[in-house]
C-alpha positions as a Markdown table, in Angstrom:
| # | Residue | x | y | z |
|---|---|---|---|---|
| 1 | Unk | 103.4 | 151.9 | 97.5 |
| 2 | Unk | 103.7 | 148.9 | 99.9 |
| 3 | Unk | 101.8 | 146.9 | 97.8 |
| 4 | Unk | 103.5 | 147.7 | 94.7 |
| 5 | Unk | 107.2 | 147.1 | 96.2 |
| 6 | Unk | 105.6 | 143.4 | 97.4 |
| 7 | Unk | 104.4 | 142.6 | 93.8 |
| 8 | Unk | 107.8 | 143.7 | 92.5 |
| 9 | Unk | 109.6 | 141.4 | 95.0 |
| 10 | Unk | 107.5 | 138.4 | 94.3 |
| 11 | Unk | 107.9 | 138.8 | 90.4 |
| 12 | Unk | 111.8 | 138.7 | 91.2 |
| 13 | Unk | 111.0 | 135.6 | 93.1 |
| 14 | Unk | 108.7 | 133.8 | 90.5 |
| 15 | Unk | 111.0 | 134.1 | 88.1 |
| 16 | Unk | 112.7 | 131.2 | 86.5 |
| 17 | Unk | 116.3 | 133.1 | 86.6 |
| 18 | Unk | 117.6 | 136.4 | 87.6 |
| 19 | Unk | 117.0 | 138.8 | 85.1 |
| 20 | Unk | 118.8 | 141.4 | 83.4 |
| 21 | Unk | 117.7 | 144.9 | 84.4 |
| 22 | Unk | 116.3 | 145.5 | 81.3 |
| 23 | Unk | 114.5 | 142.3 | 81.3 |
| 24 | Unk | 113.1 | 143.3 | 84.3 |
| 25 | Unk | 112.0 | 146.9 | 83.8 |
| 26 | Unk | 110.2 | 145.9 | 80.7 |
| 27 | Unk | 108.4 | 143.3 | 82.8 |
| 28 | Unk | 107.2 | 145.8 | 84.9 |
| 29 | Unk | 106.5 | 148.0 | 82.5 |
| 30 | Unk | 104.1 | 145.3 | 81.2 |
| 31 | Unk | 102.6 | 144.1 | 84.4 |
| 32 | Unk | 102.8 | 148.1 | 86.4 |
| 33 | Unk | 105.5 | 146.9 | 88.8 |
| 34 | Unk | 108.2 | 149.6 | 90.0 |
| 35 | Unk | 111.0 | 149.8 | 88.1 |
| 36 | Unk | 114.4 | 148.5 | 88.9 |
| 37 | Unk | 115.7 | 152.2 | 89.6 |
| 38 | Unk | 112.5 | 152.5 | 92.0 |
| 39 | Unk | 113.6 | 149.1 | 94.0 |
| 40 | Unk | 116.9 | 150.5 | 94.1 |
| 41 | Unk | 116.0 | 153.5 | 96.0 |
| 42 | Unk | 113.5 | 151.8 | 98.3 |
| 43 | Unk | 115.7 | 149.3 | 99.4 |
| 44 | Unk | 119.1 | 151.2 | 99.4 |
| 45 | Unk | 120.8 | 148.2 | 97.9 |
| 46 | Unk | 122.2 | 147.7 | 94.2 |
| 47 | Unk | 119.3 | 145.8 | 91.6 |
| 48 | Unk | 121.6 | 142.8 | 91.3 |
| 49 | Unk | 122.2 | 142.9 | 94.9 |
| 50 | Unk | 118.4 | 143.0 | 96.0 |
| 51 | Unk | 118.2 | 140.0 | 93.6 |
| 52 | Unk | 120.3 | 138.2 | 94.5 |
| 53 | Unk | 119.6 | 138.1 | 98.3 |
| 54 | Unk | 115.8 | 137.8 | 97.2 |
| 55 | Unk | 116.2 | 135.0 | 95.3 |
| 56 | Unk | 118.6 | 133.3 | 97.9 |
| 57 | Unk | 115.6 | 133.9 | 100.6 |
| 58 | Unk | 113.2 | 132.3 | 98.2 |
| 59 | Unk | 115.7 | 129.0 | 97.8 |
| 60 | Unk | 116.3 | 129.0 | 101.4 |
| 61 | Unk | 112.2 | 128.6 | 102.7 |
């Protein structure tokens, strides 16, 4: 599960904008990433918000 949440963080990070949540679940539909509802939970935070501080991380290094 660890592995999967990783994989699901770094697609949020490689890509080229935020996405929509659609964008994003059919994205991990296609590459067997957890879903945005399945981030949500893990995390405790909002998709958008989880997004948003992930992608500000990634800008930040």
């Amino acid at each position: 599960m660890k592995e999967l949440y990783e994989k699901s963080i770094q697609a949020i990070k490689d890509a080229p904008r935020q996405m929509k949540i659609t964008e994003y679940n059919q994205l991990a539909k296609e590459k067997g990433l957890l879903s945005s509802e399945s981030l949500k939970y893990i995390s405790k935070k909002s998709f958008v918000t989880l997004c948003k501080e992930v992608r500000r991380e990634n800008r930040d290094i």
